[in-house]
C-alpha positions as a printed Julia matrix, in Angstrom:
113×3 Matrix{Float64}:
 -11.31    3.31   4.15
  -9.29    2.2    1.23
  -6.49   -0.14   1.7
  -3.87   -0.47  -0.69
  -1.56   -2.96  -0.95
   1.96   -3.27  -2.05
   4.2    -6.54  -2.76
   7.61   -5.87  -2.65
  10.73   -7.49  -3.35
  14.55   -5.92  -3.19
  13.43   -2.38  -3.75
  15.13   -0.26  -1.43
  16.22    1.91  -3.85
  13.3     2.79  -5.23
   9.59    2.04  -3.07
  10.61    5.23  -0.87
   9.15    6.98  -3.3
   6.45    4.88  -4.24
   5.38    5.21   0.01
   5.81    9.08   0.07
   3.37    9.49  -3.48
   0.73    7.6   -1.54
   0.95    9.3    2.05
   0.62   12.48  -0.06
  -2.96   11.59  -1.46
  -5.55   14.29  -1.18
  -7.77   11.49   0.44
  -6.84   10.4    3.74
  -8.53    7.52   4.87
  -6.46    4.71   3.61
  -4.67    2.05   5.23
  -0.84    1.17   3.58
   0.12   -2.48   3.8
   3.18   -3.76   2.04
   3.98   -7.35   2.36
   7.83   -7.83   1.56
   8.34  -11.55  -0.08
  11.71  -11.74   1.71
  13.92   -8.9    0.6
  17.33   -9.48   1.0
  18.58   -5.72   0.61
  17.8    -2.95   2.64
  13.94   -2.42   1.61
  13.24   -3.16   5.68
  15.28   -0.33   6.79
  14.04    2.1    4.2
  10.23    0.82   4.98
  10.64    1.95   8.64
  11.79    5.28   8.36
   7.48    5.92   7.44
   6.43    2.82   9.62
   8.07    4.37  12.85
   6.52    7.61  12.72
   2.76    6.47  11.34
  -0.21    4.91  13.32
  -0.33    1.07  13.19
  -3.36    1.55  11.87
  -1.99    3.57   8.39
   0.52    1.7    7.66
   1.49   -2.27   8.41
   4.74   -3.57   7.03
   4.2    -7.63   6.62
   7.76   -9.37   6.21
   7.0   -12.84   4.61
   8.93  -15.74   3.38
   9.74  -15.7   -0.45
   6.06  -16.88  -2.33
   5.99  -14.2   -5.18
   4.05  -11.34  -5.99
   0.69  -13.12  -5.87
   1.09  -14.78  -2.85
   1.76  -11.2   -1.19
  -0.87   -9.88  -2.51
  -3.39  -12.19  -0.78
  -0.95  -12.14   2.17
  -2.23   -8.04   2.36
  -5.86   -8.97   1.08
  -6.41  -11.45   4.2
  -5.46   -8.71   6.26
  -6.42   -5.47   5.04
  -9.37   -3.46   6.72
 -10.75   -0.99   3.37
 -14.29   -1.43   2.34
 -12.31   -0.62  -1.21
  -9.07   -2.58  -1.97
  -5.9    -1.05  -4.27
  -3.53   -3.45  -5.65
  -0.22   -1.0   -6.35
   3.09   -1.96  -7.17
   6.19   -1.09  -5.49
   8.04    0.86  -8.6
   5.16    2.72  -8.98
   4.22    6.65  -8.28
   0.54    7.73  -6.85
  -0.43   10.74  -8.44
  -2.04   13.12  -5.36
  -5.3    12.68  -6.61
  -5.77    9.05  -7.2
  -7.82    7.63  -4.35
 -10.6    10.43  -4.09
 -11.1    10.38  -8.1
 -11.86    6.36  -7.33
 -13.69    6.88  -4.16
 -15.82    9.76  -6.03
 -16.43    7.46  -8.5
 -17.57    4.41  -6.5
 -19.66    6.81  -4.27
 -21.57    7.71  -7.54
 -21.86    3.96  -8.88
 -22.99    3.33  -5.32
 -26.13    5.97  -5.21
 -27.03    4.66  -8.89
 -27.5     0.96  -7.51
């Protein structure tokens, strides 16, 4: 399982994108938390159109009080479930084949050691 995590802050406008590049990966076992340091636009509303219609266990939306970036990152680290962690940001696009090129990797590293 690989969990990646996204801090967010005001984005509505542009993390529906960022979500739809990363439930299109050609690997499937990952977990999505994004941990939302206290938006005050409509990035809630745009994060559930996904949340509603994924298993809990995919995808965890986290609404926190305003810390900063770091702060939601640990917020998603304490929580997250992945035997391999992925730090993303929320104006950022997943190309399809991200996650298996790093899990193929880390399998390799892992039958070296």
């Amino acid at each position: 399982l690989v969990s990646i995590i996204i801090p967010t802050h005001n984005r509505a406008g542009i993390i529906g994108e960022t979500i739809d590049s990363i439930f299109n990966q050609s690997y499937s076992k990952i977990e999505l938390i994004i941990v939302d340091d206290h938006s005050e636009d409509s990035t809630e509303e745009v994060i559930e159109k996904w949340r509603v219609n994924t298993s809990p266990e995919s995808f965890r939306y986290i609404k926190s009080s305003k810390n900063g970036g770091c702060a939601a990152r640990n917020i998603g680290l304490s929580i997250c479930r992945g035997e391999f962690i992925q730090f993303f940001d929320d104006d950022d696009i997943m190309l399809p084949n991200h996650i298996l090129k790093k899990s193929n990797f880390f399998s390799q590293i892992k039958n070296m050691i």
